[in-house]
N, C-alpha and C positions, 0 to 999 in steps of 0.2 A: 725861689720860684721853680717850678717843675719845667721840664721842659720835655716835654712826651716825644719831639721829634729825636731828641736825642735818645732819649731811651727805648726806642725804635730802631736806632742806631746801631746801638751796644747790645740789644738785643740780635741784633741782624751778625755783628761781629762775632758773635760768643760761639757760632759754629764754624768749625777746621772747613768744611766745603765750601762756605759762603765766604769764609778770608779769601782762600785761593780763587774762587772767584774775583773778589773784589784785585786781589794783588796781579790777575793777567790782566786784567779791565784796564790795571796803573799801567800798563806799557802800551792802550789803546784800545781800541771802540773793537769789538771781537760780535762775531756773529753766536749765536746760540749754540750753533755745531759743534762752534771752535772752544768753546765752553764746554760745552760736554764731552768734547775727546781728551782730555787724558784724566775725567774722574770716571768711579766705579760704579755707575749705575745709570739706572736709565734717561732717557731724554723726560720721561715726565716729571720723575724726581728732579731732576736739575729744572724744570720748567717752575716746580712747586719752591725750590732756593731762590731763584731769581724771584718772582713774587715776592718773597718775603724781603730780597733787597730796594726791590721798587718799591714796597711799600714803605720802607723806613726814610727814602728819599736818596741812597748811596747812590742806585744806578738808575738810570734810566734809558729806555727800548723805545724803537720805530719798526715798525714792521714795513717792508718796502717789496712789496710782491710777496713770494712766501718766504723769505727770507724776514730775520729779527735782529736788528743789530744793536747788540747794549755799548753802554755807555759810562762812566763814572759821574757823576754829579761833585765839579769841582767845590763848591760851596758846601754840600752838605759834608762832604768830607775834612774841610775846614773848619766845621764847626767841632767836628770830634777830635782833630788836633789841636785846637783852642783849648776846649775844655779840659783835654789831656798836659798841654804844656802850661797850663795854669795850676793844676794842683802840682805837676813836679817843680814850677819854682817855689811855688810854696813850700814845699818839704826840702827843697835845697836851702832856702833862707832857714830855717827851721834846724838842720841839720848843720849846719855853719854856727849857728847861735849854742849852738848845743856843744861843737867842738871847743867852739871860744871861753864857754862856762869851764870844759873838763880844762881846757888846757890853764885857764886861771887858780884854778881852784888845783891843779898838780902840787903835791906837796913837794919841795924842795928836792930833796932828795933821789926824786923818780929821773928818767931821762926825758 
């Protein structure tokens, strides 16, 4: 099944501005200012990153006077470590099977 929220997601992920975004967000609710002071560009450009994570569902904003205060979206950030720690135990079970093969099949000899 496709899952478009997610690929909104990873979409939103797949840029270095909008990570560090999302990873100040991980240590609390941060006003739009506090977001745009220590990247390299303007306030509209960081207004036009953020969009793109409110769209995908990461973060989400209140405007409270002129003030804009984001947020992380606990849930949707759940869902992309789900779907992340389900293919790595897959490839860890995969990768285990695989050792057990070579190590059986070790001809006598080898260490």
């Amino acid at each position: 099944m496709i899952n478009y929220k997610l690929d909104r997601s990873f979409a939103a992920l797949a840029d270095p501005t909008r990570r560090a975004m999302v990873e100040r967000l991980a240590m609390g609710p941060a006003t739009v200012k506090e977001l745009a002071a220590p990247l390299p560009m303007s306030l509209p450009a960081v207004m036009l990153h953020l969009k793109v994570l409110e769209a995908s569902g990461l973060v989400t904003s209140e405007k409270q006077g002129r003030v804009r205060t984001c947020r992380i979206d606990p849930h949707c950030l759940s869902q992309v470590e789900l779907w992340v720690s389900e293919r790595r135990a897959m490839w860890e079970r995969k990768l285990d099977r695989l050792g057990a093969f070579l190590d059986a099949t070790k001809p006598d000899n080898e260490p």
